[in-house]
Each structure stands twice: as C-alpha cells, then as structure tokens.
TITORLO-486057 format. One line per field, with one value per residue (C-alpha): x, y, z; residue number from 1. Coordinates in steps of 0.2 Angstrom, whole numbers. Example, Ala and Ser with C-alpha at 12.3 -4.5 7.8 and 13.67 -1.06 7.14 Angstrom:
2
c1: (62:68) .
c2: (-22:-5) .
c3: (39:36) .
n: (1:2) .
This chain:
399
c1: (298:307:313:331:332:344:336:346:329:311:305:295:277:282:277:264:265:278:290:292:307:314:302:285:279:286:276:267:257:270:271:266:276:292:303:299:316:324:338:335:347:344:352:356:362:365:369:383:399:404:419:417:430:420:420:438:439:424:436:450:440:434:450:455:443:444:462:457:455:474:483:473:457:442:427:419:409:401:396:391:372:369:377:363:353:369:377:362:360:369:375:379:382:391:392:413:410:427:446:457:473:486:482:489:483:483:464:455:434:423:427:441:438:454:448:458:457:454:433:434:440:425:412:420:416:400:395:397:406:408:404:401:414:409:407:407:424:431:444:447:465:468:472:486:472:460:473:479:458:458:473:467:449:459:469:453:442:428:426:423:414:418:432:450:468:471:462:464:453:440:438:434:416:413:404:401:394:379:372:375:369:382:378:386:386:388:392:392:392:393:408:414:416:431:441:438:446:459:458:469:463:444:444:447:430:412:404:386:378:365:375:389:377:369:388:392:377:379:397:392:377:391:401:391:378:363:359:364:363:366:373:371:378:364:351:351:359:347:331:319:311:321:326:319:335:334:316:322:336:328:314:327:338:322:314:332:341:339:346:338:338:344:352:354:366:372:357:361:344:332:320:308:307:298:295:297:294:292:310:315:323:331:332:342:345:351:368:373:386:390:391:389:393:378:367:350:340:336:355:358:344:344:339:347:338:331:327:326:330:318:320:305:300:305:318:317:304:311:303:308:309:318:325:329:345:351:366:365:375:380:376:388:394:406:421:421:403:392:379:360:356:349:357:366:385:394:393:383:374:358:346:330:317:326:329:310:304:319:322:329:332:334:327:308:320:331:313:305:318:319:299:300:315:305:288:298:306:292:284:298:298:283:280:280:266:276:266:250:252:270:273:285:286:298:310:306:320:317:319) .
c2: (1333:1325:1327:1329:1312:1318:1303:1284:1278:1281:1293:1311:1312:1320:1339:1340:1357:1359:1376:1390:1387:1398:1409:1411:1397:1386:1394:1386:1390:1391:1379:1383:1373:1379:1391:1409:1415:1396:1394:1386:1380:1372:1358:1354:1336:1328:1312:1303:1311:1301:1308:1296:1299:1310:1321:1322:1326:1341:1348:1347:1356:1367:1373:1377:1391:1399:1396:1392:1376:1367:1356:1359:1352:1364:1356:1374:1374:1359:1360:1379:1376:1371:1384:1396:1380:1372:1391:1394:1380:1383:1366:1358:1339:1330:1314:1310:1291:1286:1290:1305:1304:1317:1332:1326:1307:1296:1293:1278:1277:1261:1248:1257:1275:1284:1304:1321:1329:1344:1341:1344:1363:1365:1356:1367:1383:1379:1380:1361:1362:1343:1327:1308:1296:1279:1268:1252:1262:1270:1258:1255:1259:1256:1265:1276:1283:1284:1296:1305:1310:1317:1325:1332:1337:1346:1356:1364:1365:1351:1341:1322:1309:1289:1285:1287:1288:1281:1271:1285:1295:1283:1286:1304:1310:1326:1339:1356:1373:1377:1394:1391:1371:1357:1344:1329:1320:1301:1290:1272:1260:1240:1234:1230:1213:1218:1228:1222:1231:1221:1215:1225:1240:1238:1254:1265:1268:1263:1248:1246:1242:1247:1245:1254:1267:1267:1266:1281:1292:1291:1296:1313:1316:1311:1325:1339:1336:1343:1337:1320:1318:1300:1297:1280:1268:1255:1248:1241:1253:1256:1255:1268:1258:1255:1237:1227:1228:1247:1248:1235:1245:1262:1255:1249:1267:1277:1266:1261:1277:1295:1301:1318:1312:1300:1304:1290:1287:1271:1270:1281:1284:1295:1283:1290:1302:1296:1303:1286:1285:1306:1307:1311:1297:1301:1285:1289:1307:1298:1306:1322:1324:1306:1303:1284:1275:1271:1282:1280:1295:1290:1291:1308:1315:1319:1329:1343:1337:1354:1351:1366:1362:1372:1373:1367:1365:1346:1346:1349:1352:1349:1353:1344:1351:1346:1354:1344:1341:1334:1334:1336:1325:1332:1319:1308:1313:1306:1316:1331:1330:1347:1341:1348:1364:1369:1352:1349:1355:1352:1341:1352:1351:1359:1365:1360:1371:1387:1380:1377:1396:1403:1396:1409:1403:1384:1372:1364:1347:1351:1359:1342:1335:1346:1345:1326:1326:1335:1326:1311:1314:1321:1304:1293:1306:1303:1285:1282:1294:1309:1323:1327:1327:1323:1340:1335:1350:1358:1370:1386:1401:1420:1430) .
c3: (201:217:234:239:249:261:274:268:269:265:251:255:245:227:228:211:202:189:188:178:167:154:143:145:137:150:163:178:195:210:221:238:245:237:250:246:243:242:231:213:199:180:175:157:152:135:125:120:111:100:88:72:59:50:62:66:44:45:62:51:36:49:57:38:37:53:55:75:84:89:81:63:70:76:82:88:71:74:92:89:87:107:113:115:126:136:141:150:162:180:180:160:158:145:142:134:131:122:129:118:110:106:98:83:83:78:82:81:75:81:90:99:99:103:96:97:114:105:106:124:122:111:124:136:127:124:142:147:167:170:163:166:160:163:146:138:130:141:144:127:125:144:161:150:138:154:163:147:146:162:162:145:155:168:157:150:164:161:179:179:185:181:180:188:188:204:217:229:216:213:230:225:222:208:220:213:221:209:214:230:232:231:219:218:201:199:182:182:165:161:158:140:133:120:134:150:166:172:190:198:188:192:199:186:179:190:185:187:204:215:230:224:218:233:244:231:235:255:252:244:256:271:259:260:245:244:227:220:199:191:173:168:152:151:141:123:106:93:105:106:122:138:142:155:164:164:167:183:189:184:199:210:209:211:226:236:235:237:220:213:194:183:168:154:138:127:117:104:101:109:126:137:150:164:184:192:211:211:202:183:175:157:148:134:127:112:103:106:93:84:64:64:48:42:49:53:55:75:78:72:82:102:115:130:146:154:174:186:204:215:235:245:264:262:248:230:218:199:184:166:150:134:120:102:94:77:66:52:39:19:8:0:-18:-29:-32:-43:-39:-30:-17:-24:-20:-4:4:19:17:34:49:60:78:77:89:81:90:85:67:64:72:62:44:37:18:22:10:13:13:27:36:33:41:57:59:57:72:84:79:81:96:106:103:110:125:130:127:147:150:156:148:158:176:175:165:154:140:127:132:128:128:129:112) .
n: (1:2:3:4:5:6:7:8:9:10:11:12:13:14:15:16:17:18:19:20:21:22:23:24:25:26:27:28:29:30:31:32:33:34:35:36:37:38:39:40:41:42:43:44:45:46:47:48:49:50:51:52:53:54:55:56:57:58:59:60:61:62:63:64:65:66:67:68:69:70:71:72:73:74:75:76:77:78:79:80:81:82:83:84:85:86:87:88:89:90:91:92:93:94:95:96:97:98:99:100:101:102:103:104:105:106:107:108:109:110:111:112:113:114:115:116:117:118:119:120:121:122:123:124:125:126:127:128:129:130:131:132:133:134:135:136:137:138:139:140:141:142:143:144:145:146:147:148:149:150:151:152:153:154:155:156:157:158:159:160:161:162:163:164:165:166:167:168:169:170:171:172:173:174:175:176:177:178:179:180:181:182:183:184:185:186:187:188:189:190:191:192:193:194:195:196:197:198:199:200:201:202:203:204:205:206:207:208:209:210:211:212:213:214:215:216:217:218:219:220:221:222:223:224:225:226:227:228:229:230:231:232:233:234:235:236:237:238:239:240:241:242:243:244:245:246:247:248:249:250:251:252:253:254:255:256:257:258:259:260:261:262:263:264:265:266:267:268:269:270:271:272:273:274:275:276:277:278:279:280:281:282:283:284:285:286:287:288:289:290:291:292:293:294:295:296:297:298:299:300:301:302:303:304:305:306:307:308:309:310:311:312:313:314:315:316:317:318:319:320:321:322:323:324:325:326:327:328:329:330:331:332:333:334:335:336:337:338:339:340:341:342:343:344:345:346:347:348:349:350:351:352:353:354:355:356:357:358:359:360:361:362:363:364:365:366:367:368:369:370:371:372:373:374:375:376:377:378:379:380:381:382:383:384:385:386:387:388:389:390:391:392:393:394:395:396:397:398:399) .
C-alpha cells in the first residue's frame, strides 16, 4: 500500500489495511479511509520475455498444428496458460527485453537476442496493454532493431515505455486512461557492456538514474498523471536476493520520489517483495517466458505481480498479491527416442495455482514439480518480511 505522491516532496503516512482483490480468498476489512465510491483499478506485471531458440522451434512446431500464428511460427500455445491471470488486470505489463527481427528471421539467441516479432501478437492477445522496454539488450542490434520493435509494437497494439526512435519521443511519456485514472508507466535499465549506446544515440532507451527518474516522474505528474508505475532492469542474474545496489536505489526511489510502485526484472529469478517507505517494490518477478540453455529450475519459475489501486481521501491505497508461473521444459531425448510417460511434451507457460487445484490426469512428477514452484517461490517472496502486516498474499481468482 501507498499514497499517490502527487506533492514533489514529502511522503503522506502509508494507509494500513490491505484490499479485497479477486475471489474470496483475498478478502480484507475496508479501509475507511478509502473514498466511498472512488475509482480503483488492478495492475498485473510480469517478468522477463526472453525468446531463446528453443522457443522460436516449439512456435514453429506449434504453428504446424494449428495452422495459425504468421509466418509459420505461433507462440499463442506457449503463452496460453496466463491468460486467464493477465486478461483480467485493468492495466497488464510486460516486460519485452530483447529487440525483434523480421517475421521470417533470421533471429539470433544469447548474447544478441534478435527474436521474431510474431511473440508480441501472442503477448498482445493474452491481455498485456503496454510494456517496459529498457534492457541491458535492447540495443543489441542497434537504433534500426530499436525502431523496427516499436514499429512492430504499434502494429499490434502493445504501448511502450523505454526506449525510442527519436529524441523527440524519448521526450515522450507512456500515459494510459485506466478506468478512468491516468497512469503513467516508466522503464529505466543499466547500460550494456557488449553494446553500448553510442553517444549521439543515448537517447534511445533510459538509462538508470535517480534524477532522471525523478525528472521522468515530474513530467508525467506535470502531464496529467494520477498514478506513476516504474519498471526497472537492475540487480544481479541468477540472485534470489536483491543487490545492495538495488536495495540502495530501491530506498532512494521510494524515499526521493513520488512513484506508486516499482516493478523489477533482469534477474531471471524470482526476489522479494517488499513495501519500502509505504510503496510496493517488486524486486525481480523472475522469467515470464525464457528457455535458458541450461536451465536451472529458478529460472523457469516466476511470478504475475497482482496490485489493486484503491482511491483514498489522501491518495492511493494498494494492495499486493501474486500469482506463480512456470514453463515447463520436455526433456531432452535422443533421436528416435519417446520422452517417459506422463513427462513434459511442449514448452509451455503455466499458471501454477490453477495447475495444482486442477490436476486433471497429470503425473505425481509434473505435480511435484508445481508444488515445489509455489513452495519455492513463496519463500523468496517473502524473504523481506512482506507477509503479516504488509499483506502480501496469493492471488486468488473466482471459479
């Protein structure tokens, strides 16, 4: 929970009770501070995209058995298994980490992700509306690759935050009309040591810093924006704790500036979540969608932030509730060879809750698995203390 700092300076007391959220499991007393009849809205934000190889081959084996998708890839199948979470949220954020290509390639894996613009029709129909496109990669294939995404984002409806093809839209800021409030969203990365921006192109993606954030904010407020929402590249890959330079700038963000909630990525893993000076701060929501090459188990899993906005005499009250992801990867087999019975056969996204309350006929393996996801990442969620008086909880949705 937080309050809309509207003010440049100076932070409101943080309002105390959490909110109802979605089913009944999530319920909570009102506040009575919160505005009767005031406006609300849920936000729903995830982890990296990260299109490895792999994935680009389960599209293409995907897009034969459909017979949809464009240009022989479909990555519908894959993302399918979030849609039921992400198409509820008023407001759904993405986070698109690497430039896109042509639809017909060629594409390009790690260390310089060039991946087929097709995934961002599928993020699109899933019920994403906009997302942050500040990375260590977005400028991996240059300022032509950086408009080509955009262009490519445009076409199919996703909005952007990040990055730009023109100084004069750097200058821009990404506010949407969410029920009725505007929210401004933000995304800001470190630079990358393999392609770095070239001077007289620095302003085609947002580079980390507290003044700029802070410059970035008061533009939107000056804008018309009610709510202001960070996405920000940062900390350490493969860390299920937060750096001490996130910790730093996560205390600077939430002390200095007016932000309504800070949404983190570059970890690959899942980090805390943690109300830091009365606002939410997401770490790292680890992958949403990324088939690394060796994976590790931690990478594969994630989690869809759940925050619903509430209006209050002061600002806004928000409530934060998550919902666990993993994709699931077949295992290898030599050709000619079948998997074992019962085991993973596609590259799929799945939403673990609904998974574990509905198994159907799946495998005790595959529900080992699951259980050990959520198990897991609960744990790393709360490893800042944000159960409790914080009320941090798992999302839960109506029948």
């Amino acid at each position: 929970m937080t309050l809309s700092k509207s003010l440049p300076i100076g932070r409101a007391l943080a309002l105390t009770a959490a909110v109802a959220v979605l089913g009944a499991g999530c319920a909570a007393p009102s506040n009575p501070q919160v505005k009767p009849g005031g406006r609300a809205f849920t936000v729903a934000a995830a982890g990296d995209v990260l299109i490895h190889p792999e994935l680009v081959e389960q599209a293409a084996e995907d897009a034969e058995e459909t017979g949809e998708g464009s240009a022989g890839l479909d990555f519908g199948p894959l993302l399918a298994g979030v849609r039921p979470v992400v198409s509820k949220a008023d407001l759904a954020i993405c986070h698109m980490e690497t430039p896109v290509g042509r639809p017909k390639g060629p594409f390009e894996g790690y260390p310089e992700f060039l991946v087929p613009p097709q995934i961002l029709t599928a993020l699109k129909d899933v019920g994403y509306d906009t997302c942050s496109t500040a990375s260590n990669h977005t400028y991996d294939h240059g300022l032509k690759a950086v408009r080509r995404t955009l262009d490519a984002m445009d076409a199919v409806g996703l909005g952007h935050a990040g990055s730009a093809r023109t100084p004069e839209e750097a200058q821009k800021t990404n506010i949407r009309d969410v029920k009725g409030v505007k929210v401004a969203h933000l995304s800001y990365s470190w630079e990358s040591f393999l392609n770095p921006t070239p001077e007289k192109e620095r302003w085609a993606f947002n580079r980390i810093s507290t003044d700029e954030i802070r410059k970035a904010e008061q533009r939107a407020r000056q804008q018309g924006a009610e709510v202001v929402i960070l996405s920000v590249h940062w900390g350490l890959e493969h860390y299920n704790e937060p750096s001490a330079p996130q910790l730093e700038l996560a205390e600077r963000l939430t002390r200095e500036t007016g932000i309504d909630l800070v949404i983190g990525h570059h970890a690959h893993v899942v980090q805390p979540i943690q109300k830091l000076n009365g606002t939410w701060v997401a770490y790292s929501l680890g992958n949403q969608v990324a088939r690394h090459s060796s994976p590790t188990g931690l990478t594969e899993e994630g989690v869809i932030g759940w925050f619903e906005f509430r209006e209050t005499d002061d600002g806004w009250d928000v409530a934060a509730r998550y919902r666990t992801t993993l994709v699931d990867i077949p295992p290898e087999v030599e050709e000619g060879e079948r998997p074992p019975r019962g085991a993973v056969e596609d590259h799929r996204l799945v939403d673990v809750r609904q998974a574990l309350d509905r198994p159907g006929g799946l495998s005790p393996d595959r529900l080992a698995r699951y259980r050990l996801a959520a198990d897991r990442t609960q744990g790393f969620l709360y490893n800042r203390g944000a159960p409790g008086g914080d009320g941090l909880a798992e999302l839960s949705l109506p029948d």
